[in-house]
N, C-alpha and C positions, 0 to 999 in steps of 0.2 A: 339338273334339278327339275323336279317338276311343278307343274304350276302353284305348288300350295310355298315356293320355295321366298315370297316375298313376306313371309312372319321371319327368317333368320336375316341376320346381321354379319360381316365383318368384323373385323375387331375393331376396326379405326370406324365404324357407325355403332359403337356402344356409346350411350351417352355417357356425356361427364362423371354424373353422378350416380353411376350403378360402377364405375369401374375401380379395381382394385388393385394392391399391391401383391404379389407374390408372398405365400406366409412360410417359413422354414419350421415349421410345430416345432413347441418348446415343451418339456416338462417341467412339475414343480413337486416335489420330492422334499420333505422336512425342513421347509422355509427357504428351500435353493433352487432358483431358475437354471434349469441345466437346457444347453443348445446341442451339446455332445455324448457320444459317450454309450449312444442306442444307436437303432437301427431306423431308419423310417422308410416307408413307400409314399409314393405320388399321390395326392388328391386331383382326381378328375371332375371336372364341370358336368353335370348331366347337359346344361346349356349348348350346346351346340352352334358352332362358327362357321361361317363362309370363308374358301380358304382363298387364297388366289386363284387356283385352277380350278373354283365355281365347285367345290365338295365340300362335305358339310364333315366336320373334326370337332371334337370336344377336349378342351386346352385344360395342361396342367397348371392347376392356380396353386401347387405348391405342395408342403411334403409335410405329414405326423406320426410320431414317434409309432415305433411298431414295440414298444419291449418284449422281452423273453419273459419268461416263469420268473428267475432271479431278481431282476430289475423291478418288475410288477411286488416281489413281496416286499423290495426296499420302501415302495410306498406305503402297503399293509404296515412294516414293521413301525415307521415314522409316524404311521396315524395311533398305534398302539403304545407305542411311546410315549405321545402328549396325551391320550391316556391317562399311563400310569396306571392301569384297574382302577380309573376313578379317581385316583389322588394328584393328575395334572395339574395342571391353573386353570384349564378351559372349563373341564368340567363341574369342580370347585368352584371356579370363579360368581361372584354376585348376579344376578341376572341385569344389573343394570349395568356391567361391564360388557356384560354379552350385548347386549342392546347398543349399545356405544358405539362396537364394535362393529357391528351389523350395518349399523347407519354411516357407520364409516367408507365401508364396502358398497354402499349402494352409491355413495356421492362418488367411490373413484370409477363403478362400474358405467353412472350416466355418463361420463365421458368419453366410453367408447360407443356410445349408443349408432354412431354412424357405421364406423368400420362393421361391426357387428351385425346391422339389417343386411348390409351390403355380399357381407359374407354369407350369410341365410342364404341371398338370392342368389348366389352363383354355385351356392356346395346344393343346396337342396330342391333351390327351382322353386323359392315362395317368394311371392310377387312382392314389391317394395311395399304397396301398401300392409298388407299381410306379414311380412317380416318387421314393420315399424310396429304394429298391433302385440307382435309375439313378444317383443323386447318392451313395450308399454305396460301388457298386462303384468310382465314378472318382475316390473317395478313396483307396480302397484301392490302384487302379492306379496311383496317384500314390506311395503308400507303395513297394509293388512295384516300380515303376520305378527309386525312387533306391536301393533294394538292389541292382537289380542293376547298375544303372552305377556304383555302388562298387567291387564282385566287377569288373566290367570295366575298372576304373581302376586296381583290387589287379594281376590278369592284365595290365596293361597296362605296369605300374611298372618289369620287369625289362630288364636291358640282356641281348641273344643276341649270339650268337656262333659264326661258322660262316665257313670260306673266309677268315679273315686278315680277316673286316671285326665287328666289333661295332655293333650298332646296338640303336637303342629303336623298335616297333613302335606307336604308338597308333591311337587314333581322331580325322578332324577333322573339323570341319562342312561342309556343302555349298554352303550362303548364304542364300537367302532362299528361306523356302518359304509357298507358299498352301495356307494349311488350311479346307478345306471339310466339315462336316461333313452329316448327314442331319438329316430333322424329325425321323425317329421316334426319334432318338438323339442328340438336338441339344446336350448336354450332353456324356455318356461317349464318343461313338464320336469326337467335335472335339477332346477331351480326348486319347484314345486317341493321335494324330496329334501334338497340340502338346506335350502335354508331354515326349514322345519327342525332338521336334525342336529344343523348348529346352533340355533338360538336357546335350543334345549339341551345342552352342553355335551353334545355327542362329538367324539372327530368323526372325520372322514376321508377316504379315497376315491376320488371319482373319476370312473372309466367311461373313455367318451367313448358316444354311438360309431355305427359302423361308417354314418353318412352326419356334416353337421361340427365336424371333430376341429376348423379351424378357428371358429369364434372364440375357442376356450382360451389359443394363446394369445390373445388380446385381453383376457380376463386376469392373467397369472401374474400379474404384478399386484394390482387390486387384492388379490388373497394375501399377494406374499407382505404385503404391507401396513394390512390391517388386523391379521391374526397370528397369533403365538405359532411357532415353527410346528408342525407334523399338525394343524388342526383341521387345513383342507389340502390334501395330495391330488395332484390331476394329472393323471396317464391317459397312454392308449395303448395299444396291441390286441392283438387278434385274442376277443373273448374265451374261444374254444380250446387256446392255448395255455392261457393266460391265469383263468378265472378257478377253476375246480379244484388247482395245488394250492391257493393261498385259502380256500374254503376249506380245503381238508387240514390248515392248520391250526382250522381253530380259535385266527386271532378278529375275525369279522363276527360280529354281535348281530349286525340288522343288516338285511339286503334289502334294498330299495331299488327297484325295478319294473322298469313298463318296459314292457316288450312282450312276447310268447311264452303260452304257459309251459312248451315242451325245455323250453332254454332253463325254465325259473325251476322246475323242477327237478332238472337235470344239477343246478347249483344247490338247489335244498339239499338235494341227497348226498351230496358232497359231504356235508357238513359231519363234526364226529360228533356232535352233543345238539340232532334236531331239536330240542324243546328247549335249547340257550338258545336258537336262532330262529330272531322277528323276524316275518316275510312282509314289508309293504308293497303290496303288489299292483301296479295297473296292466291286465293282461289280454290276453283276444276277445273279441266280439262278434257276433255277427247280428247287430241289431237290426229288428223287422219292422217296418212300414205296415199299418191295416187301414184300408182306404175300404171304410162302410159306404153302403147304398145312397147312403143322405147326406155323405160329405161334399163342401164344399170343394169342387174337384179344380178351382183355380188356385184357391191356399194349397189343395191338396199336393199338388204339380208344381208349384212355386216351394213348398216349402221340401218336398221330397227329391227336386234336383239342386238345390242349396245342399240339402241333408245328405246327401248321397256326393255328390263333387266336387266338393270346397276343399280344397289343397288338393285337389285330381283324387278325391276320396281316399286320402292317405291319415286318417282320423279313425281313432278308438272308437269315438262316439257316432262315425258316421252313417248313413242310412245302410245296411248292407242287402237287403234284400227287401220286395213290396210286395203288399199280396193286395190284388184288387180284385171286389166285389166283380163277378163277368156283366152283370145288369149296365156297368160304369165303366167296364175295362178299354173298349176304342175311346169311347171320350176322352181317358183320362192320360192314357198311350200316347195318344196323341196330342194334347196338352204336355205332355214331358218331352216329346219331341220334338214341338218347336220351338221351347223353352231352350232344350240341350243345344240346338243347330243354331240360337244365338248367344253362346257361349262362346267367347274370340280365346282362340290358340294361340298360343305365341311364349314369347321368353317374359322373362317375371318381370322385366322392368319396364315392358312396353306396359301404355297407359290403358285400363279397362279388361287387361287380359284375366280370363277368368281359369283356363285349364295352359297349364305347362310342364316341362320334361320332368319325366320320371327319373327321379336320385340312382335307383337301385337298374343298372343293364340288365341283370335277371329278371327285372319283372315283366319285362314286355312281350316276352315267349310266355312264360306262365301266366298269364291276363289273354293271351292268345290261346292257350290250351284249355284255359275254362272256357271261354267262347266257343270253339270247337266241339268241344266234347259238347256243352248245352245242344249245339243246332246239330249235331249226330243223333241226339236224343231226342229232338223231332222240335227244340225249341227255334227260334230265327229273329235274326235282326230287325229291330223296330226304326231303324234307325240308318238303313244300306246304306245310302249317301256319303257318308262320314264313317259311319261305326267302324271302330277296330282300326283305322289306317295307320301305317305308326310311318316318321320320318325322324331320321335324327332319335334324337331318346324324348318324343312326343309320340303319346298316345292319344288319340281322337275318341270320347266316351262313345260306349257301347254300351246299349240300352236293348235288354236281351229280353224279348216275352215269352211264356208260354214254359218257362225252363222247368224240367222235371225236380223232385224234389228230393231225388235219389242221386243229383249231378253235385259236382265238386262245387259249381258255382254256388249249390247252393245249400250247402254244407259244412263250405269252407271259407274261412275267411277272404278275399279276394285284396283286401286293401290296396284298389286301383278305381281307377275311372270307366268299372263295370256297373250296371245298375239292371241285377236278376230280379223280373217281375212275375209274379205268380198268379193267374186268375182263379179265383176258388168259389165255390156253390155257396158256403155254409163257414161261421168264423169256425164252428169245430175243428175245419181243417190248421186254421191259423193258430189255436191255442193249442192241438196236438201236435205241429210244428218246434215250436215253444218250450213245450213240454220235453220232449223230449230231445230237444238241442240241449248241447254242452255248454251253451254260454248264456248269461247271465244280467246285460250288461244295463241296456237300454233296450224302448220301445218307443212307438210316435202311433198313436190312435187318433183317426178322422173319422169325423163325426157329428153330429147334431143332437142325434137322440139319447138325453139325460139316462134313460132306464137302459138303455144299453151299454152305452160306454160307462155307466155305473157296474153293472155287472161285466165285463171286461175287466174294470179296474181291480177288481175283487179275486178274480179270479190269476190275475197275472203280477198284482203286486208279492205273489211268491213263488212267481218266475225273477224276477228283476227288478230292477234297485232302484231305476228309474222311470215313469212314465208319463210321457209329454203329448197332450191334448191339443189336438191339431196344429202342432210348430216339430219341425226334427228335432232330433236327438241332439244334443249338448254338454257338455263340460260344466258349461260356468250357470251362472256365478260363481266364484271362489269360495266366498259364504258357503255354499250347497255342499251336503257331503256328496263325494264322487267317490264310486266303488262299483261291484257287482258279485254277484253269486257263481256258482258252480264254478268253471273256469276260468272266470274274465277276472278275478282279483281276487284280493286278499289284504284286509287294513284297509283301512278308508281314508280320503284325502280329501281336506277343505281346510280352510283357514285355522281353522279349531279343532279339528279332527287330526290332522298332520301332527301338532304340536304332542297328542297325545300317543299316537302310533308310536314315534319315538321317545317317549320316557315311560315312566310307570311310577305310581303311587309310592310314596315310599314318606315314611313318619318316623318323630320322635316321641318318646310318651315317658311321662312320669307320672311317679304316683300321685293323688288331690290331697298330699296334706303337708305341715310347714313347713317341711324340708325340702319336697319335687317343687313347691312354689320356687322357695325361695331361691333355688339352684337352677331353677328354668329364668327366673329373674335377673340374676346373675348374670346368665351367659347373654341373657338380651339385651342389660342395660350398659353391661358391659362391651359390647356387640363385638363377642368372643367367637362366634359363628357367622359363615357364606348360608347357611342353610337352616339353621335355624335363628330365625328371626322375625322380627315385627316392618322391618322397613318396608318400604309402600315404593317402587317403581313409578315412576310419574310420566 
């Protein structure tokens, strides 16, 4: 072992409260917990252990279902079922049953909130605190959410009236969507998608991530308990396998999906009726850092190595690449370096640790092959000391300056704990950067000077959807819409925007005179209809 060998553990020095039981992944397939019957492979620890004979090993914490193409459509078929083209109970049903039901689901799901962080920290390497945040906030989105499809149910309740015709305006569901979420967010951003897409009476199948996949079966009773049979399905199996035959048949309405836009594409095309199928998309970024001449270069360094290596820069939104004024560039270089060299490495459930092991074995050669290639192309480590070390499945940030703008680092997405710095003369270079990139997603402008970062603002809020004045790139609030142009998305996601993605307008109308009264009356007073009505959600 070498000296950096006192951040790992044995397994008898894990504390109490990060260790876990072994999971045997279960499915849930048309309201039945199935333990048998599939196939499964092992889930491996990025975590890495101290063995007896002083080498470092990464322990199987247990096994999730692999299904085949057949098994995978049993759940399509089950979600299309409760369905019905619409004529289900779910999607039918009152919105304050849906609601009911939702709140139901949230009280069984706080109950596993332990096992749950615990599992984040050992499948994906997100620190205790960090994994406690991830499970808080998509409580809270859940809270959030049924506010606002109240307010949307209140606004929806009134009868209009224009042109001799009165009618009732709501919302309905779309039918059966596939919810895929990401490893690094394998919890909230899945969440993000389904719960949107159930409270607005859609079913669903949801296929877990590649990394992240055993919290779900601590979830799947909570489903199977609170919702009508086939109205949330939850598999796994290998996507490339799995995914494209149940697209090509047709019976998936809406793909909800963070991950890569070559993957999401690849399932669009599948599809045999593109223009019946919704895309909500959250998809690659390469968002840029612009550190002007008059920025404050301590916010600037402070909020661009937050922005850049928070979960080991495994984040949509995170900084991907900096371009610094040269007038500022040693300052601020080195500002970011000794920021980064007090960043503590270590396993997620040591206290203060800020960077730890990487989920994905593949990525620590490809995070080495972009560094390489950079400093062949004349760029070099800002950062020798540390940069780039890897033990175990821990990568040590690299903080790369001078990288050309023709290299993968900085052209491609990296989503690692790389941080490609660019020094440039003139912004022109940064807005033809911009411009001519394929993503869309986010920016971070530093700055002081109103008349400039006013004309910046102007010119790049139609590059990107989002621009944050002197603080990184971000997510939340939930409130906020979140999306992006070109390649990074498609559909937009926030508290109010989600619930929309998933339904679509859809009315009843009669004519303005005594007979559409009186038979719109009728059906209300009678409350002979789920969908058209006056009742008021409270």
């Amino acid at each position: 072992m070498s000296n950096l060998s006192g951040i790992f553990h044995s397994a008898a020095e894990v504390p109490d409260f990060a260790k876990i039981p072994r999971i045997e992944g279960r499915i849930l397939i048309g309201g039945k917990i199935r333990s048998s019957g599939f196939k499964s492979r092992p889930v491996i620890s990025p975590c890495s252990l101290v063995g007896p004979d002083g080498k470092l090993s990464n322990p199987e914490i247990g096994t999730t279902p692999d299904l085949d193409e057949k098994q995978f459509m049993e759940a399509v078929d089950a979600a299309a079922l409760a369905w019905n083209k619409g004529r289900g109970e779910w999607p039918t049903a009152r919105m304050e049953v849906r609601i009911q039901a939702i709140q139901s689901l949230k009280q069984q799901i706080l109950a596993q909130r332990d096992i749950i962080c615990r599992l984040l920290m050992w499948e994906i390497a997100k620190t205790w605190t960090d994994a406690q945040a991830e499970f808080d906030r998509t409580i809270q989105y859940m809270d959030d959410t049924l506010e606002a499809v109240k307010a949307l149910d209140r606004d929806c309740s009134r009868i209009q009236f224009s042109g001799g015709i009165m009618a009732q305006i709501r919302r309905a569901p779309l039918g059966v969507a596939l919810c895929m979420g990401p490893f690094n967010y394998p919890f909230n951003e899945t969440f993000a998608t389904l719960i949107p897409a159930l409270i607005m009476g859609n079913t669903a199948v949801v296929k877990s991530p590649r990394f992240g996949v055993l919290l779900w079966d601590a979830l799947l009773e909570a489903f199977k308990n609170t919702l009508p049979p086939g109205v949330v399905n939850i598999v796994n199996g290998s996507g490339r396998t799995i995914i494209s035959p149940s697209i090509q048949a047709g019976k998936i309405d809406v793909l909800a999906f963070i991950g890569s836009s070559p993957v999401a594409n690849k399932i669009k095309l599948a599809h045999p009726e593109p223009h019946h199928f919704r895309g909500v998309l959250g998809l690659d970024a390469k968002n840029p850092a612009l550190i002007l001449p008059d920025a404050d270069l301590d916010i600037a360094a402070s909020e661009c190595v937050r922005g850049s290596l928070s979960f080991n820069g495994q984040r949509c939104t995170a900084l991907k690449i900096i371009f610094v004024q040269k007038s500022v560039a040693r300052p601020f270089i080195q500002k970011m370096v000794e920021a980064v060299e007090k960043l503590k490495v270590g396993m997620p459930w040591q206290p203060g640790v800020s960077i730890t092991p990487i989920p994905d074995p593949m990525k620590l050669g490809q995070l080495k092959s972009y560094v390489d290639e950079a400093i062949q192309m004349g760029a070099k480590l800002s950062n020798p000391k540390s940069g780039g070390r890897v033990e175990g499945s821990l990568y040590w940030p690299s903080l790369v300056e001078g990288v050309p703008l023709n290299s993968k680092l900085a052209t491609e997405e990296q989503f690692g704990p790389v941080v490609p710095i660019v020094e440039y003369d003139s912004t022109d270079e940064f807005e033809d950067y911009v411009v001519h990139s394929p993503y869309g997603m986010q920016m971070s402008l530093f700055g002081r000077d109103p008349e400039k970062l006013g004309g910046l603002i102007d010119h790049m809020a139609n590059q990107v959807c989002r621009i944050n004045l002197n603080a990184q790139c971000q997510r939340g609030p939930d409130v906020f819409p979140f999306t992006g142009r070109k390649r990074s998305a498609e559909g937009t996601l926030s508290v109010t925007d989600a619930l929309r993605s998933f339904s679509i307008r859809s009315m009843v109308a009669a004519k303005q005179d005594p007979s559409g009264k009186q038979l719109v009356q009728d059906i209300l007073h009678g409350d002979h209809s789920h969908f058209l009505s006056t009742h008021i959600t409270l």
